[in-house]
C-alpha positions as CSV (number, residue, x, y, z in Angstrom):
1,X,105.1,23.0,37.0
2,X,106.4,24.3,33.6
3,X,109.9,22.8,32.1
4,X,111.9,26.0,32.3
5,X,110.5,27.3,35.9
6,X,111.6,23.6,37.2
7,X,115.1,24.0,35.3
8,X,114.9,27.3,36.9
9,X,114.9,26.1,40.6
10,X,116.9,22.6,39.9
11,X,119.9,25.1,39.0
12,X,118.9,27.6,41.9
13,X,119.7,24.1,44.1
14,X,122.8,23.4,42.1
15,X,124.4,26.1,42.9
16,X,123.7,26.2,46.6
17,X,125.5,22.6,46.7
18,X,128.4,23.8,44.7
19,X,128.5,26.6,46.5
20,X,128.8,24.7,49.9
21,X,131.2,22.7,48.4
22,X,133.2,25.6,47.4
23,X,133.4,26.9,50.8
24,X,134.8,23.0,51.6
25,X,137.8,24.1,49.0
26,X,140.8,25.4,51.0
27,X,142.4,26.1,47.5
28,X,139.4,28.3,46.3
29,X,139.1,30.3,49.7
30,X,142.9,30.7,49.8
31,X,142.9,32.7,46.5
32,X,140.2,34.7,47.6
33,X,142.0,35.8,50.6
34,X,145.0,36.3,49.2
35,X,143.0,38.8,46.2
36,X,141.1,40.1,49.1
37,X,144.3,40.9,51.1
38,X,146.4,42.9,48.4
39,X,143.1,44.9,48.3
40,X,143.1,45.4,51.9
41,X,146.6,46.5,51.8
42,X,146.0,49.0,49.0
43,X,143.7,50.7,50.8
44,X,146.0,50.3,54.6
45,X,148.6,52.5,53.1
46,X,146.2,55.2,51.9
47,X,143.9,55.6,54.8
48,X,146.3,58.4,56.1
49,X,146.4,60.3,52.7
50,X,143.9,62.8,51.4
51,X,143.2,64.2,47.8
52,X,141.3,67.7,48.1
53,X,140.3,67.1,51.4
54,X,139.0,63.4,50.8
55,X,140.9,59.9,52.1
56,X,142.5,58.5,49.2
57,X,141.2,55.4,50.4
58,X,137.7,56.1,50.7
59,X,137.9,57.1,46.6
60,X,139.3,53.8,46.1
61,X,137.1,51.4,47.8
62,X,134.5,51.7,45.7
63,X,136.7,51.3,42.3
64,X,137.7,47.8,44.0
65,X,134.4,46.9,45.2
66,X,133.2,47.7,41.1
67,X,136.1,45.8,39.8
68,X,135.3,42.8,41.9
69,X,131.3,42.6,41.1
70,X,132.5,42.8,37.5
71,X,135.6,40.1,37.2
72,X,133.2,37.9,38.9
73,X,130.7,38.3,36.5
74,X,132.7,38.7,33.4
75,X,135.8,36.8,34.0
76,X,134.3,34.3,36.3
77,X,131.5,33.4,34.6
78,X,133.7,32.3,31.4
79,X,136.0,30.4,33.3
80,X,133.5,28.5,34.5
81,X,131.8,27.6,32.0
82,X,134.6,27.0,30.0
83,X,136.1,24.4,32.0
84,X,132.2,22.6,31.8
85,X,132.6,22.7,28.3
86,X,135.6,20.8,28.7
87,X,134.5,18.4,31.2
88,X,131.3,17.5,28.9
89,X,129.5,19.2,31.9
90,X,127.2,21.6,29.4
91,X,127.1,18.8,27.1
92,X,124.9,16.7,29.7
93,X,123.1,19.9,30.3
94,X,122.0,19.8,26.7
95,X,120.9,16.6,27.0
96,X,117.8,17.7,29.4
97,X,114.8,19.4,28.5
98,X,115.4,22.9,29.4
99,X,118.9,22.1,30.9
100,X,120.5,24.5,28.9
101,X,118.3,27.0,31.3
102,X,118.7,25.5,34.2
103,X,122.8,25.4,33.8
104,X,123.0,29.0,33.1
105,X,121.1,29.6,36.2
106,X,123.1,27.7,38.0
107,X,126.4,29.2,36.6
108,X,125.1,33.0,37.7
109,X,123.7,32.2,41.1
110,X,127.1,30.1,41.8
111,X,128.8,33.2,40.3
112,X,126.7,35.7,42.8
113,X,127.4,33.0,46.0
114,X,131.3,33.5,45.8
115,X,131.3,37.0,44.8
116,X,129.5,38.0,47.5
117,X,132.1,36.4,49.7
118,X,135.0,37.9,48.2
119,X,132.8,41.7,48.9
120,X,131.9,40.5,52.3
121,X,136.0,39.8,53.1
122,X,136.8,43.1,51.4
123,X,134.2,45.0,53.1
124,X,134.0,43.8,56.6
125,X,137.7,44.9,57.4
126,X,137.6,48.1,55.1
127,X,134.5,49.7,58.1
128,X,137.8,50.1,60.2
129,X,140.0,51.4,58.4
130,X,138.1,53.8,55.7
131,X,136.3,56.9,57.8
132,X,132.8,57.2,57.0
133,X,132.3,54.2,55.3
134,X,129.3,53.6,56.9
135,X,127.8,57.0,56.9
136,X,125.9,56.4,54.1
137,X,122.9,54.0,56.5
138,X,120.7,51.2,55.7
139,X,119.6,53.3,52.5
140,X,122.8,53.4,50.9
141,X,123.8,49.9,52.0
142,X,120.7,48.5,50.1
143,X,121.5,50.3,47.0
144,X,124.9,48.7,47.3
145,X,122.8,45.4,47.8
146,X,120.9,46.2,44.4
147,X,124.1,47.6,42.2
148,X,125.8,44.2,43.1
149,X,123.0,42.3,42.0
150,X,122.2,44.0,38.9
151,X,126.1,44.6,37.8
152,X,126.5,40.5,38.2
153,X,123.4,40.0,36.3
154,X,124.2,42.4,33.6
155,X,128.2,41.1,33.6
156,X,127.2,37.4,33.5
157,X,125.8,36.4,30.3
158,X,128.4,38.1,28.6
159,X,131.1,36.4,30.4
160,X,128.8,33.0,29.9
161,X,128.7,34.2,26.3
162,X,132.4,34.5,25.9
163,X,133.1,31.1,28.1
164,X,130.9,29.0,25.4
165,X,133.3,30.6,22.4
166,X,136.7,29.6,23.8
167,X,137.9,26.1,22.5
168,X,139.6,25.4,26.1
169,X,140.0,26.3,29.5
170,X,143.5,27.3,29.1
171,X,142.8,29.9,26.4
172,X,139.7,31.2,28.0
173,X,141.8,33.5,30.5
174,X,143.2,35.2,27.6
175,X,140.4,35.9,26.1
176,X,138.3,37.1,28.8
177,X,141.5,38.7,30.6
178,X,142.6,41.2,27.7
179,X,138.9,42.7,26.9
180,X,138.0,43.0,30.6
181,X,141.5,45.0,31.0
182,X,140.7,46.9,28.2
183,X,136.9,47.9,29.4
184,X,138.7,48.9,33.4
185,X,141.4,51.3,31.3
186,X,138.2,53.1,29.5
187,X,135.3,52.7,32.2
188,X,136.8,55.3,34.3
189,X,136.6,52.6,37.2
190,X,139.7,54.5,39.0
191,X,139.7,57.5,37.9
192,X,137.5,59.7,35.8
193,X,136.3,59.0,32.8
194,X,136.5,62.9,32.2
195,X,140.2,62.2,31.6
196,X,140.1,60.1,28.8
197,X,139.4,61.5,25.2
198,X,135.9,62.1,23.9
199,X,135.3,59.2,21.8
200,X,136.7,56.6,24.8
201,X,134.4,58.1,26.8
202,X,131.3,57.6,24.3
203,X,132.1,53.7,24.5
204,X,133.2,53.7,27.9
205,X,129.6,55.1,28.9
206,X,128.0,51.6,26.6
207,X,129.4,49.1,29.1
208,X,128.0,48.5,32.0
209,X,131.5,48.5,34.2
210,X,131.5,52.5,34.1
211,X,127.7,52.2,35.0
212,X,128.6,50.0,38.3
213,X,131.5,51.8,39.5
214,X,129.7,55.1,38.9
215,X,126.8,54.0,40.4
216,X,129.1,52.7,43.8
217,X,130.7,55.9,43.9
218,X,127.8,57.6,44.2
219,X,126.5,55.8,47.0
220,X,130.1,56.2,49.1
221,X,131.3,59.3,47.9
222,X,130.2,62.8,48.4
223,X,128.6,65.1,45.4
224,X,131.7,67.0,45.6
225,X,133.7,64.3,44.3
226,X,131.5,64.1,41.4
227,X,134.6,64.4,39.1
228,X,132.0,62.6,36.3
229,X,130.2,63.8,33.1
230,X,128.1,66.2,33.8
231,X,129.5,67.1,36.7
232,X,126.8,64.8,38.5
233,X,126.0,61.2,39.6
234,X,123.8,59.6,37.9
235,X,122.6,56.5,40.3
236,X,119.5,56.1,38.5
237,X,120.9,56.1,34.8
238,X,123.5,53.3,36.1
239,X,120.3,50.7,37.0
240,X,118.5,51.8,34.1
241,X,121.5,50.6,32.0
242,X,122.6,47.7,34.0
243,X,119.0,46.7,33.5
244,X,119.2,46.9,29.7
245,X,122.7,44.7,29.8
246,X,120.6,42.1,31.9
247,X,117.9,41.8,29.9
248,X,120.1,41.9,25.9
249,X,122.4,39.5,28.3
250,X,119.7,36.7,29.2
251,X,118.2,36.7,26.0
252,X,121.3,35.9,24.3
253,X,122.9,34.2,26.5
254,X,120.6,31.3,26.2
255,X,120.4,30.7,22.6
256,X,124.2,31.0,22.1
257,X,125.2,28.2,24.6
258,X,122.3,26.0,23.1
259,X,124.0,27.0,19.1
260,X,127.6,26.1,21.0
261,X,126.1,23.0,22.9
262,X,124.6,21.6,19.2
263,X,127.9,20.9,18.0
264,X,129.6,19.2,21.1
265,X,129.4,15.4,21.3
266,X,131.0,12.9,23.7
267,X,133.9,12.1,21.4
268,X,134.9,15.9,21.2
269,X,134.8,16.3,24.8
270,X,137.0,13.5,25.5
271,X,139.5,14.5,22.9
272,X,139.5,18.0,24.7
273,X,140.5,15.8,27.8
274,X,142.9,14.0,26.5
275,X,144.2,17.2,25.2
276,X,144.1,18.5,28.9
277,X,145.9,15.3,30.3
278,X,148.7,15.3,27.6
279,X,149.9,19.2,28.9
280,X,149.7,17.9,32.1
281,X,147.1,19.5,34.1
């Protein structure tokens, strides 16, 4: 067995057993309910209102369901590997042959594992109370399957990419928080990109959070609430891009955390603790 496809599956197995160990964490699940829950309750108070014809709630759904594959991706992805930059976690992963690999692996699959979770909550409850949520069958439900996979894999290694360029943990949500806010305000995630001026809507289209809520609105939502450019969904255009994100993403990906993992040593990474212990955290 080659180096990389065994660092491949050792962090395939690491993040199952983080993963179960996650689901062990009442403080982790707690936060995802309570996100989960002020989702659920957005969309409770508009089931009974209607925009030309169409439940406000159902045109919402998928604008949440978008938003959550891409903070997980994005935002989750940095903070995590953030706080294993702090803890010296990537700096043992250097220290294997291929580990660098292997952790990344790890860090998306883990990534993947508790998003799904947080969909699964959201989605689950959201079949009773959003009409026609499940009109679009097995077909469109395995699209949905796809689109979640491909937006986490094309969201990941720029998150992981960010993560590796923070100095801590504590000033990792900044910088992941403010460009992610700034990518939902132009990606037309809930409402039309159409509304936004020309240009925004030329870099909007580049990133692939407009690509994966366009493509889940066109899996839940009828053509006539194609309120898009070109008047049209566009579900294929949305993989092919997502795909081009993934592969640019897990090319770089790589070779940045190994340039970031070159300079970190055991003395940096227990001054970064000591750091952590003297704010009191």
């Amino acid at each position: 067995m080659s180096p990389i496809l065994r660092s491949v599956l050792l962090g395939v197995e690491r993040s199952y057993i983080e993963f179960k160990q996650y689901l062990r964490s009442p403080q982790e699940i707690i936060w995802t309910l309570i996100m989960t829950v002020v989702f659920l309750g957005v969309i409770w108070l508009q089931r009974n209102k209607n925009v030309e014809g169409m439940s406000l709630a159902l045109l919402t759904l998928p604008s949440l369901l978008g938003m959550t594959i891409a903070n997980g991706g994005f935002a989750g992805t940095a903070g995590v590997i953030s706080y294993d930059r702090e803890d010296g976690t990537l700096l043992r992963a250097k220290a294997t042959p291929q580990g660098i690999v292997g952790y990344l692996v790890s860090r998306v699959m883990y990534i993947m594992y508790t998003t799904a979770v947080s969909l699964i909550i959201l989605f689950i409850p959201a079949v009773f109370i959003v009409d026609g949520l499940l009109d679009v069958g097995i077909s469109g439900l395995l699209l949905f399957l796809g689109l979640f996979l491909m937006g986490l894999a094309a969201t990941a290694p720029v998150g992981a990419v960010i993560g590796s360029l923070v100095k801590s943990s504590t000033s990792g949500f900044g910088l992941t928080f403010l460009p992610f806010a700034g990518l939902v305000a132009i990606s037309g995630i809930f409402y039309p990109i159409t509304a936004l001026a020309g240009w925004l809507q030329v870099i909007g289209q580049a990133f692939p959070l407009y690509w994966l809520g366009h493509g889940i609105r066109a899996i839940f939502l009828p053509d006539t609430a194609a309120a898009e450019i070109g008047g049209e969904w566009r579900i294929g255009m949305a993989f092919v891009v997502l795909a081009a994100w993934t592969a640019v993403g897990m090319a770089i990906a790589p070779r940045v955390l190994r340039r970031m993992a070159q300079g970190e040593s055991g003395s940096a990474v227990e001054a970064r603790k000591q750091r952590v212990m003297g704010r009191g955290y």
